[in-house]
C-alpha positions in Angstrom: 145.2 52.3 154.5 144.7 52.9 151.3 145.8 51.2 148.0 146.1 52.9 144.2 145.4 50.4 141.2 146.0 51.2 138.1 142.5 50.0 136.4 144.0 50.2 132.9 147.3 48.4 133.6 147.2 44.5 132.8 146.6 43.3 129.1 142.8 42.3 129.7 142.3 45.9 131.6 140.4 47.2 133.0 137.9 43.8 133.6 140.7 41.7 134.9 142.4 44.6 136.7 139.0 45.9 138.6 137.6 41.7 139.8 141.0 41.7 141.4 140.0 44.7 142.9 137.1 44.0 143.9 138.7 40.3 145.2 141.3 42.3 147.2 138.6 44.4 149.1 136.4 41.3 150.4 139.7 39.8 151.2 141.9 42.2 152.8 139.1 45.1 153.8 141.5 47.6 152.8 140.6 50.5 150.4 141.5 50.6 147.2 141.5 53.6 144.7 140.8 52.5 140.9 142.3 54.8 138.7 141.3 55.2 134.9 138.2 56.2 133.1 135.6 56.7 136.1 132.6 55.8 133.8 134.2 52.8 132.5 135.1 52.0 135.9 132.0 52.4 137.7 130.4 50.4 134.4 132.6 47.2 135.0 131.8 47.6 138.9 128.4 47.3 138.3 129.1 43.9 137.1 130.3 42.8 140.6 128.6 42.7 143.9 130.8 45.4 145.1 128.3 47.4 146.9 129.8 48.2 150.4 133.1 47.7 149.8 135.8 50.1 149.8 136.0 51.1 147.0 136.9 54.0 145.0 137.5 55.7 142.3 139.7 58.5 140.9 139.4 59.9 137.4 142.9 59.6 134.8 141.9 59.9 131.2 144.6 58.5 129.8 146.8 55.1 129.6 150.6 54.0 128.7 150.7 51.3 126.7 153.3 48.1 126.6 154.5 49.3 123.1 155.2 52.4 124.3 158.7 54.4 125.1 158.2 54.3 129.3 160.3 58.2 130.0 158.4 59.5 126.5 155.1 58.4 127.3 155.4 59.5 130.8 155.9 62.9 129.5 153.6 62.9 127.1 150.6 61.8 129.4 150.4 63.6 132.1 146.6 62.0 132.9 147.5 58.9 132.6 146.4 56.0 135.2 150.2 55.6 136.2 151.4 58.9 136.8 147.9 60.2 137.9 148.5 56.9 140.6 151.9 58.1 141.2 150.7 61.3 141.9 148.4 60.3 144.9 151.2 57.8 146.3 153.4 61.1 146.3 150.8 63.4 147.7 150.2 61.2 150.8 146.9 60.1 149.4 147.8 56.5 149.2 149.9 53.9 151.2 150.8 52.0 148.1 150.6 51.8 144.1 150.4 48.9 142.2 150.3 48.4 138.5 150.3 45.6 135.9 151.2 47.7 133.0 154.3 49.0 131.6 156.9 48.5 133.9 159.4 50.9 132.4 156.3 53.7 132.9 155.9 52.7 136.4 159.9 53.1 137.1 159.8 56.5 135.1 156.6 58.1 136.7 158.2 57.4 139.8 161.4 59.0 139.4 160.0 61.9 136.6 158.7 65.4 137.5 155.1 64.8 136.7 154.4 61.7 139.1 158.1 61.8 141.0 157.8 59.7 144.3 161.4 60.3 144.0 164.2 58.0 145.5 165.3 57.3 149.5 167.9 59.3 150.1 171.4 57.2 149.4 169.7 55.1 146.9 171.2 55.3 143.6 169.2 53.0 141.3 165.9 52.1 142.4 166.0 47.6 141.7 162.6 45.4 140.1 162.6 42.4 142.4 160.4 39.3 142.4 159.9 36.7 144.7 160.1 32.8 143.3 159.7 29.4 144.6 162.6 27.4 145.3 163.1 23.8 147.0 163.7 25.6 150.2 160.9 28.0 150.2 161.4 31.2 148.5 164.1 33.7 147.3 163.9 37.1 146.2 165.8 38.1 142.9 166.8 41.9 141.8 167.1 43.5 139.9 165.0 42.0 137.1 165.4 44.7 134.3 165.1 48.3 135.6 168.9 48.3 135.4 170.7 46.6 132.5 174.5 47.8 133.2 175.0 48.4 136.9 178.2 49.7 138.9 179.5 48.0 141.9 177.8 50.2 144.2 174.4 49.6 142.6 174.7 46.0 143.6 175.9 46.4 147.2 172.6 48.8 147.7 170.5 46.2 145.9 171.8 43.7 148.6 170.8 45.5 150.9 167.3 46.8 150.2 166.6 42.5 149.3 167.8 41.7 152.6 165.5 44.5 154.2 162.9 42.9 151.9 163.3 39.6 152.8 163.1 40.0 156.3 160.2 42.4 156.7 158.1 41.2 154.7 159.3 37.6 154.1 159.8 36.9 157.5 163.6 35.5 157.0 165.6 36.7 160.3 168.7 36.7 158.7 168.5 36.5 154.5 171.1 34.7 153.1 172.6 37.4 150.1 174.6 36.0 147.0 175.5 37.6 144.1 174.3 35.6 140.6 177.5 34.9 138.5 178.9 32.4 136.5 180.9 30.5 139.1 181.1 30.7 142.6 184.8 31.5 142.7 185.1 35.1 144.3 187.4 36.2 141.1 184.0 34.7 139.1 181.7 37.0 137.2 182.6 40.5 135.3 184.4 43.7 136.8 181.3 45.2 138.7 180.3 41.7 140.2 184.0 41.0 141.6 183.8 44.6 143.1 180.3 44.5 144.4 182.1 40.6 145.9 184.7 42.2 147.8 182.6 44.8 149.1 180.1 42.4 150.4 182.4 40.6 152.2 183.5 43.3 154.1 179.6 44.2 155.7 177.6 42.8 158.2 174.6 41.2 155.9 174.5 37.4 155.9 176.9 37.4 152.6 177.3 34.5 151.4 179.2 34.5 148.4 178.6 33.6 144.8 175.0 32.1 143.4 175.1 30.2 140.3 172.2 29.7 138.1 171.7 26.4 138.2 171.8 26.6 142.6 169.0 29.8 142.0 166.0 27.2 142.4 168.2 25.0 145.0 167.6 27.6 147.1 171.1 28.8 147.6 170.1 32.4 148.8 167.1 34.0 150.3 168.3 36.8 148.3 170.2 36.9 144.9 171.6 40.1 143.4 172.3 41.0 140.0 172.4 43.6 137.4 168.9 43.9 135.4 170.0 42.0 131.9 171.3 38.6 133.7 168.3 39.0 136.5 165.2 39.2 133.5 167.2 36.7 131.7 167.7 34.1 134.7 163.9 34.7 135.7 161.8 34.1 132.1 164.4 31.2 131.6 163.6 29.9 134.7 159.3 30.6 134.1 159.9 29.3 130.2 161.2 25.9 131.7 158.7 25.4 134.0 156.0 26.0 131.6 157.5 23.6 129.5 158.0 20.8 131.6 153.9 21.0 132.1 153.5 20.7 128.5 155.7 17.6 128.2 153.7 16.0 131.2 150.4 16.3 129.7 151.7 15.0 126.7 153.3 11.9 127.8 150.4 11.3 130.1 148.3 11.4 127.8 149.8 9.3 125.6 150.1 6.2 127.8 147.0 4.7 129.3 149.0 3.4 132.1 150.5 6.6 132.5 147.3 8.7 132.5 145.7 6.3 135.1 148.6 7.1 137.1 148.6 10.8 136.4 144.6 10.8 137.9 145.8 9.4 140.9 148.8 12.2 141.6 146.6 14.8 140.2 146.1 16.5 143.5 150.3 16.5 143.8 150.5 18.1 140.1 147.8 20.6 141.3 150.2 21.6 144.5 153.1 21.6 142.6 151.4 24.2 140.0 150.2 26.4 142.7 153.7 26.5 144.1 155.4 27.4 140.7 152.0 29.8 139.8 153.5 33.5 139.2 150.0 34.3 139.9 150.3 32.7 143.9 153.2 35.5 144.1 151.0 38.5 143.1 153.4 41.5 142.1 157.5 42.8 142.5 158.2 45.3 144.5 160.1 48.5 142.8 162.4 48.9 145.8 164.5 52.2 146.5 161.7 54.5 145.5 160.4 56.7 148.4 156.5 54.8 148.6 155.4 51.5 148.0 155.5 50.5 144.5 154.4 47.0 143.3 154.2 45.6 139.5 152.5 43.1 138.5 153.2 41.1 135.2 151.0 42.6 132.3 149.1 38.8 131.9 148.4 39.2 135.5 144.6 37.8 136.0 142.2 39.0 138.7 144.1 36.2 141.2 147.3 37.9 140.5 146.0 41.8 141.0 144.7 40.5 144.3 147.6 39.4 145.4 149.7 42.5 144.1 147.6 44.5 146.5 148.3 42.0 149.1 151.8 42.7 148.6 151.5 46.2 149.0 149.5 46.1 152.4 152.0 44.1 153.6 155.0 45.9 152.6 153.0 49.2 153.9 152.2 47.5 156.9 155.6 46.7 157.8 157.1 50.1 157.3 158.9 49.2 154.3 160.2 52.6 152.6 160.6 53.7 156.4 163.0 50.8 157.2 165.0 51.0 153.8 165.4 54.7 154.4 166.9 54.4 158.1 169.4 51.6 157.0 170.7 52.8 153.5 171.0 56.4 155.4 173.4 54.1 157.9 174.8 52.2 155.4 175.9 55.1 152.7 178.0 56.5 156.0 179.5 52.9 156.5 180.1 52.4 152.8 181.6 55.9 151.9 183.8 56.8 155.0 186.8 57.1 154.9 187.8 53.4 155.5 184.2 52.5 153.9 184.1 49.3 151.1 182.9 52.0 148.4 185.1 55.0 149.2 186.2 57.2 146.9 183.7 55.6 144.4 181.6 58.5 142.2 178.7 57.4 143.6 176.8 60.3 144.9 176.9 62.3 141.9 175.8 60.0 139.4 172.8 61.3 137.7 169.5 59.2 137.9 167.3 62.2 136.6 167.1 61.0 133.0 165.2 58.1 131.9 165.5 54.9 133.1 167.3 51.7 131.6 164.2 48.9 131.4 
């Protein structure tokens, strides 16, 4: 197996990006291809004991930046470390891709001409998901912002590709799918969410209605669907509150004798419940309906968080991800669109996906 990394993709690349490398291969033994400037590369390997490890390195020249326009940039950079990447995913050179840099460039290299991994067949939006904690374990949320304004079918595919998600690579024998809207009401939520309802209701997933916000960290669904605006919103809310509630802990500890006595002794509880809530202990979201294994990681991603991308990929590779999502969306398209299918008659098969993506 082998793994691409993007060596220029987090904000501290390429140091960060290459000791969770270099992490990864002690760990995981599986070989990973750095790709970026190979003597700037090489130069920052030499300041790890990576000698024997597998290891290696593929030249790309350029890199897409945060600031820039993803479909644009894409174009314009041919050599760049994310569509040079994309290019050896496509080619059969790699098992896997992962990035931590400009998610809207990742999406767009994978679906453009220059890197295209392409879609699976049936799929009509490829979804950004992320797994988070909840009080039940986790649950996996898409789409997260590579679709802003979605159409009913988009969300009955996205339920499906989380619940293929969630139980090959989670582990979850039977995810639990709800839709995030603001009640849990079936008439709840705008047009495409009462659509994408009714239509669920009528398949064999674990369906199980309507997810509010406040029941996301309850654990209410091992999988919760929504269009990409509410999904980013819902998850940096959910990260921004958590972060704060820290901060306000320190500070009133710290402010109290009593109190900070008290905080020494449940310091090893804070330190589990940090690890538990740590974006970092999650590693990277997997771009699913594009035809490879695609993982992003978040752009402050240290070299803990890179390592645990890749593990993400290997284990989404080693489960037969793409495979798995291609078999039952090819089954599910001829469910969905017969003649007595939930979505029949819908335009969905000729709607255009070849421009650039909404991120």
């Amino acid at each position: 197996m082998r793994i691409v990394l993007d060596a220029l993709g987090s904000d501290r690349a390429p140091g960060v990006d290459i000791e969770g490398a270099v992490r990864a291969a002690r760990a995981f033994g599986r070989e990973i291809v750095l790709v970026g400037p190979e003597e700037v590369i090489r130069t920052e390997l030499a300041r790890h004991d990576a000698e024997g490890l597998p290891l290696s390195v593929v030249h790309a020249s350029e890199a897409i930046e945060m600031r820039e326009h993803p479909s644009r940039a894409v174009r314009a950079k041919p050599d760049s470390s994310i569509v040079v990447g994309m290019r050896l995913l496509r080619e059969g050179q790699a098992d896997a891709f992962v990035s931590a840099g400009n998610s809207g460039g990742v999406l767009a290299a994978s679906l453009a001409s220059v890197g295209r991994v392409g879609r699976i067949p049936g799929v009509l939006r490829p979804a950004l998901s992320t797994v988070f904690p909840t009080l039940q374990g986790v649950s996996l949320l898409l789409d997260i912002g590579a679709n802003t304004d979605c159409k009913p079918e988009w969300l009955v595919q996205f339920a499906l590709m989380g619940s293929i998600y969630a139980q090959r690579v989670l582990g979850i024998a039977r995810p639990r799918v709800g839709l995030l809207a603001n009640g849990e009401e079936e008439t709840k939520g705008n047009a495409a969410v009462q659509a994408a309802h009714e239509a669920l209701r009528g398949m064999t997933l674990n369906f199980v209605g309507n997810v509010e916000a406040k029941d996301l960290l309850q654990g209410a669904a091992d999988v919760v669907v929504s269009d990409g605006f509410v999904g980013n919103v819902a998850i940096k809310t959910a990260e921004g509150v958590a972060a704060m509630l820290f901060t306000l802990l320190r500070s009133e500890i710290k402010a109290r004798p009593l109190a900070a006595l008290g905080g020494l002794l449940a310091k090893p509880s804070f330190r589990a419940v940090a690890k538990r809530l740590d974006y970092r202990e999650y590693g990277g979201a997997p771009l699913l309906g594009v035809n490879g294994v695609v993982i992003i990681a978040h752009g402050r991603s240290d070299s803990l968080a890179i390592a645990n991308a890749i593990k993400v990929a290997i284990d989404a590779a080693d489960k037969n991800l793409v495979e798995t999502i291609r078999q039952d969306m090819a089954d599910a398209v001829t469910v969905l669109e017969g003649p007595s299918g939930a979505l029949a008659g819908t335009t969905s098969r000729s709607t255009d996906l070849g421009g650039a993506p909404s991120t």
